[in-house]
N, C-alpha and C positions, 0 to 999 in steps of 0.2 A: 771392508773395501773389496770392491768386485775387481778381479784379474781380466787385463786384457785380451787375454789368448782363450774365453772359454767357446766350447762349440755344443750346438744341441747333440744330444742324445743318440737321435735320429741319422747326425750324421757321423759321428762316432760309429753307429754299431754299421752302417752302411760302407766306412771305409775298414773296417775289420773284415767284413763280408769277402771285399775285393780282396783284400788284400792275403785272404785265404782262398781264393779263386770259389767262393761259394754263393757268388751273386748269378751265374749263370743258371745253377740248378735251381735255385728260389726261384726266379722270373720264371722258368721251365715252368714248376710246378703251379706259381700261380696264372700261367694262362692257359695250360690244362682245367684248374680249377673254374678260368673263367669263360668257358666253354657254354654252358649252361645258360650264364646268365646273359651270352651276347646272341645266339641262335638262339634259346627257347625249349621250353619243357618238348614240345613236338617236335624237336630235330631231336633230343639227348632221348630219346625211347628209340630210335634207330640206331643213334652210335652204340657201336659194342666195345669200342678201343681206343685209346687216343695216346700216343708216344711222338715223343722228338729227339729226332736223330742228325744230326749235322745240319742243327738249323731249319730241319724239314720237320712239320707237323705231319703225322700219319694219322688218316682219320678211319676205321672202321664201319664201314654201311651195312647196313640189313636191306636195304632199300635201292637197286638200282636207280631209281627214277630220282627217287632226290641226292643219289652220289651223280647224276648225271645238272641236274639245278643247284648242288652249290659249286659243284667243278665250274659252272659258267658266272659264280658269283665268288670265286677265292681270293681274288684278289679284294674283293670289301673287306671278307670276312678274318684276312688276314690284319690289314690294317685297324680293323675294329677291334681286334686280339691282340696287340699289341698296342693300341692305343688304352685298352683294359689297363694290361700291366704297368705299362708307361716306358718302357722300352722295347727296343728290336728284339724280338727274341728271335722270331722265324722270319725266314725268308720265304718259302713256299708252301703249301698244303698239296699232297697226295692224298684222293679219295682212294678206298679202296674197298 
């Protein structure tokens, strides 16, 4: 006889996560990781650094000219970055 009360897996280890406040660094690090795949192998041979500090993505440029073209596209880029992960993680992107 199957019990009423079961829940998947998925959200079991998901309310462990929260519940040890370790869902914010996960999502950090997976939209660091998804970096790559939402700008492209020819933006990530620029970046040299990418950290997040109070909700703010810090992005490292080698490239004036394209920290100057995604400064006027951050706001896609952020959205597109957290639509990756599937939550808010940031609020703003600093080129630098």
């Amino acid at each position: 006889m199957r019990k009423k009360n079961t829940e998947l897996l998925s959200e079991v280890i998901l309310q462990v996560l929260k519940e040890q406040h370790l869902d914010r660094p996960l999502n950090e690090k997976r939209l660091i990781d998804s970096w790559p795949v939402v700008l492209g192998n020819n933006i990530v041979q620029y970046t040299s650094e990418l950290s997040i500090k109070n909700r703010i993505l810090y992005v490292k440029l080698t490239s004036s000219v394209l920290r100057h073209d995604l400064f006027l596209s951050r706001e896609e880029i952020k959205n597109s970055l957290n639509k990756q992960v599937g939550a808010e993680v940031i609020i703003d992107i600093m080129f630098r």
